[in-house]
C-alpha positions in Angstrom: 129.3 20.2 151.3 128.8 22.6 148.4 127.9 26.0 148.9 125.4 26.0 146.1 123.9 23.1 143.8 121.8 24.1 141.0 119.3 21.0 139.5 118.8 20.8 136.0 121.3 21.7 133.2 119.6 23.3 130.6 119.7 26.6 129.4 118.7 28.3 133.2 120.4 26.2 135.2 124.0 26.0 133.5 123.4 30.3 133.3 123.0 30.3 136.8 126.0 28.3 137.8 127.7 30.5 135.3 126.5 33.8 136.9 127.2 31.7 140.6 131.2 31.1 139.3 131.7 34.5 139.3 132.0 34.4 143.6 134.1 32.2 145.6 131.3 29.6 146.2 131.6 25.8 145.8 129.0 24.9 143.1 127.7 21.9 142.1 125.0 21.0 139.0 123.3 18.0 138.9 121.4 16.7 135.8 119.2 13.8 135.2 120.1 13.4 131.5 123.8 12.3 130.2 125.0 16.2 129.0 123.3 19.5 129.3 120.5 20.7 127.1 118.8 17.0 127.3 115.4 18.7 129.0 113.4 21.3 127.4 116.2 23.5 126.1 116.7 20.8 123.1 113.4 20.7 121.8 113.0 24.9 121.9 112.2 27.1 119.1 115.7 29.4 119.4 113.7 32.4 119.1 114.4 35.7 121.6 110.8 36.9 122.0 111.0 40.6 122.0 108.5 40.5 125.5 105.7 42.0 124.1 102.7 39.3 124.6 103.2 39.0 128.4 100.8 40.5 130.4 101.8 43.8 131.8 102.9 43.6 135.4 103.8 40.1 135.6 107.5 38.5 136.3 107.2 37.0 132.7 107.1 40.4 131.6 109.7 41.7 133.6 112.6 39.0 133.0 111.4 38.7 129.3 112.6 42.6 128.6 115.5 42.1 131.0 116.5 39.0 129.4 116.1 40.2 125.9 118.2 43.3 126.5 121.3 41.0 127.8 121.2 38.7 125.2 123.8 40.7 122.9 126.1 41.0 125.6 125.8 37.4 127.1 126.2 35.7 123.7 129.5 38.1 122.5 131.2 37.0 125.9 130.7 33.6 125.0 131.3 33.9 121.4 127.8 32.5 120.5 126.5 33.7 117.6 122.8 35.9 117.8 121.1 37.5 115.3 118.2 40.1 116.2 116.2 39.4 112.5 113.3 40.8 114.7 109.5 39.4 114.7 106.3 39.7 112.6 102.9 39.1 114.0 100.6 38.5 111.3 97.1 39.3 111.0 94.8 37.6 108.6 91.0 39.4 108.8 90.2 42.6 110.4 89.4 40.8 113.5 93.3 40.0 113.6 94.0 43.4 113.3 92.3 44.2 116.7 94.3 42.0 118.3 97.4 43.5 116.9 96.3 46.3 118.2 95.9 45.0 122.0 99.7 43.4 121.1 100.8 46.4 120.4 99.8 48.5 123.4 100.7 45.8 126.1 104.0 45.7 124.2 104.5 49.3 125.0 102.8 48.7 128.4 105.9 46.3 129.0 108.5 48.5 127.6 109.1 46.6 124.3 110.8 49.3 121.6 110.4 49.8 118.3 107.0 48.2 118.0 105.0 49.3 115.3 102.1 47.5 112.8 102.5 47.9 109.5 99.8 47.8 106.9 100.2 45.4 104.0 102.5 47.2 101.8 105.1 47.7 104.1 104.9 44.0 105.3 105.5 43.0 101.9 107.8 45.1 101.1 110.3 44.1 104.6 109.1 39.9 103.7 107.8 40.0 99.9 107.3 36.1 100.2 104.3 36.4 102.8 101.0 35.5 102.1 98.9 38.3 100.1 95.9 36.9 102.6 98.2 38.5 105.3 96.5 42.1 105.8 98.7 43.6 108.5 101.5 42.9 110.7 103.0 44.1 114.1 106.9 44.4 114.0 108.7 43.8 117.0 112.5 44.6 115.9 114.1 43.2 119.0 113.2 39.8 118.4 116.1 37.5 117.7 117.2 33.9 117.4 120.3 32.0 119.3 120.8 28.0 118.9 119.8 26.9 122.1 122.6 23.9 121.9 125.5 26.6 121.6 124.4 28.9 124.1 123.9 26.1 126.5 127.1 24.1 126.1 129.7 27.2 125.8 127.6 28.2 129.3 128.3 25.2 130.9 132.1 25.3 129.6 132.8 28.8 130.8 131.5 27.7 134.2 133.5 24.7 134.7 136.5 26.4 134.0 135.7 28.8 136.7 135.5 25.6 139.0 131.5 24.3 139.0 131.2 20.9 139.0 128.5 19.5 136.8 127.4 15.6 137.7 125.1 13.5 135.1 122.7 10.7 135.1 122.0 12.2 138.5 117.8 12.1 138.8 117.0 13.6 142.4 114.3 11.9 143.9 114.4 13.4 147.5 115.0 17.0 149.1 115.2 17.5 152.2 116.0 20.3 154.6 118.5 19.3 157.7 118.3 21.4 160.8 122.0 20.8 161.9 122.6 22.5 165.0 121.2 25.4 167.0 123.1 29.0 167.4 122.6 32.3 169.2 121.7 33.4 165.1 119.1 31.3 164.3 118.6 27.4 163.0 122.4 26.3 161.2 120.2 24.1 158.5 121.5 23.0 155.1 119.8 20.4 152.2 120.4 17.3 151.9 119.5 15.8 148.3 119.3 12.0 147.2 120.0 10.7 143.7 118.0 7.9 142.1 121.8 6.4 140.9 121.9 5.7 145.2 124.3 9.2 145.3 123.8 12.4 148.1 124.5 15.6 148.2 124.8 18.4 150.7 124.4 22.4 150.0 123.6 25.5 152.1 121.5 26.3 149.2 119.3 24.8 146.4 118.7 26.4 143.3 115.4 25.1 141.7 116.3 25.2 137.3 114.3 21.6 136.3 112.4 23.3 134.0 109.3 21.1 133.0 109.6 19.1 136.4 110.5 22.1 138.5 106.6 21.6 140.3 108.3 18.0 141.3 110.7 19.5 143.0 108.9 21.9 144.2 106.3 20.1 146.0 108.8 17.9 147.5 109.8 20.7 150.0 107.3 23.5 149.7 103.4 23.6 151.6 102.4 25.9 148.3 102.1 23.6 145.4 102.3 23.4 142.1 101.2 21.4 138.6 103.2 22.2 135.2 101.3 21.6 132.2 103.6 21.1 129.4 102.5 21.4 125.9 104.5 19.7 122.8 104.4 21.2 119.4 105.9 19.8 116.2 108.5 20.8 113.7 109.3 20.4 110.3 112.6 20.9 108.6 112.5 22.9 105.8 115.5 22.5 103.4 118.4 24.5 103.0 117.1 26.3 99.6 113.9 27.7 102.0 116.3 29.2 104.5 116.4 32.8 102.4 112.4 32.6 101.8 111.8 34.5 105.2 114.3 37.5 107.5 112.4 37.8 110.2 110.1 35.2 112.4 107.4 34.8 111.5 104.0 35.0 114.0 100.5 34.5 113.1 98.0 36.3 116.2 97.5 34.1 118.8 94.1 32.3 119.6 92.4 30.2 122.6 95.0 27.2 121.9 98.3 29.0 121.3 100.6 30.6 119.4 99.5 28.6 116.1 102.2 28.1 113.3 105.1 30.0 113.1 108.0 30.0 110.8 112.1 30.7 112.1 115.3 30.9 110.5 
């Protein structure tokens, strides 16, 4: 029986069993692709969002600023390179601007630092190959970008050698919770999880990290339910003589359907 198995090895999940390899714990991660990073982390746009467009009180919020602030330390112990080229928000009418303005103060709100909106002359002058229709910009310098693949697999490496196992081409298709034996303490329980390959597993403890079909999961074993709605955006590959054209990454303000286009290094 493993102390601990973690589902999904992407980006969370192989963090977690990281952070988990630091205690003596028997840990176990099971992954319905062949390798890690076969889910969402893949197909991700490598950015570090600086955590100013959450809404102010929520755990998005919270974890984004916590999470950005680590990210320096996390990727130097692993020797994964980061780079904090910060963010532009872009705003194109005077209506934009506005809403620059409402980024800007629920940035703050969150505890994002260093945010400030520049007017078109200093946009142009930090990114002179931005559109002259751009009027305004707000700069969030703690942005940053991290290849999702690298930070992923030298994760999952540092945590094997501290002793996780990781098991592949394992789909679960079943959770359930085992009430073993009755003590003077309470219930003894412990999960018991089935694989689509015909494979179990046993843990005191399950850690959710399936991304995208984390609801699946979810609803298997929990009365509150819940229905993720992924979207899926495109990408095109700019060649090599682009990858100068821009520093930072590039935003345009948000509307009803999303983020919009944006441009990364």
């Amino acid at each position: 029986m493993e102390d601990v198995i973690v589902i999904g090895a992407g980006v969370v999940g192989c963090s977690i069993a990281r952070s988990l390899s630091r205690y003596d714990l028997k840990v176990r991660v099971l992954e319905a692709g062949s390798d890690v990073a076969e889910g969402a982390t893949k197909a991700n746009s490598a950015i570090v969002h600086a955590g100013f467009d959450a809404k102010p009180g929520t755990n998005k919020a919270k974890f984004n600023l916590l999470g950005n602030k680590m990210f320096a330390r996390v990727c130097a112990e692993l020797k994964v390179p980061f780079v904090q080229n910060g963010s532009l928000v872009l705003a194109f009418s005077e209506e934009d601007k506005v809403e620059l303005q409402k980024l800007l103060e629920r940035g703050r709100s969150n505890g994002v630092e260093g945010l400030e909106i520049l007017d078109q002359a200093a946009l142009r002058a930090r990114e002179p190959n931005v559109s002259e229709e751009a009027v305004a910009a707000l700069w969030a310098p703690t942005g940053g970008i991290c290849c999702p693949y690298d930070l992923t697999f030298r994760t999952a490496e540092n945590a094997a050698a501290n002793g996780v196992e990781f098991t592949f081409d394992a789909r679960v298709c079943s959770v359930e919770k085992i009430n073993h034996e009755q003590t003077r303490t309470g219930t003894n329980s412990f999960w018991r999880i089935a694989c689509e390959n015909g494979r179990t597993f046993e843990a005191k403890a399950v850690v959710n990290a399936a991304g995208v079909h984390s609801d699946e999961l979810n609803n298997l074993v929990n009365p509150v339910k819940y229905n993720i709605q992924p979207r899926r955006g495109e990408y095109y590959m700019l060649d090599r003589s682009e990858g100068n054209a821009f520093k930072a990454t590039i935003f345009q303000v948000p509307g009803p359907m999303g983020k919009g286009i944006l441009v990364s290094p």
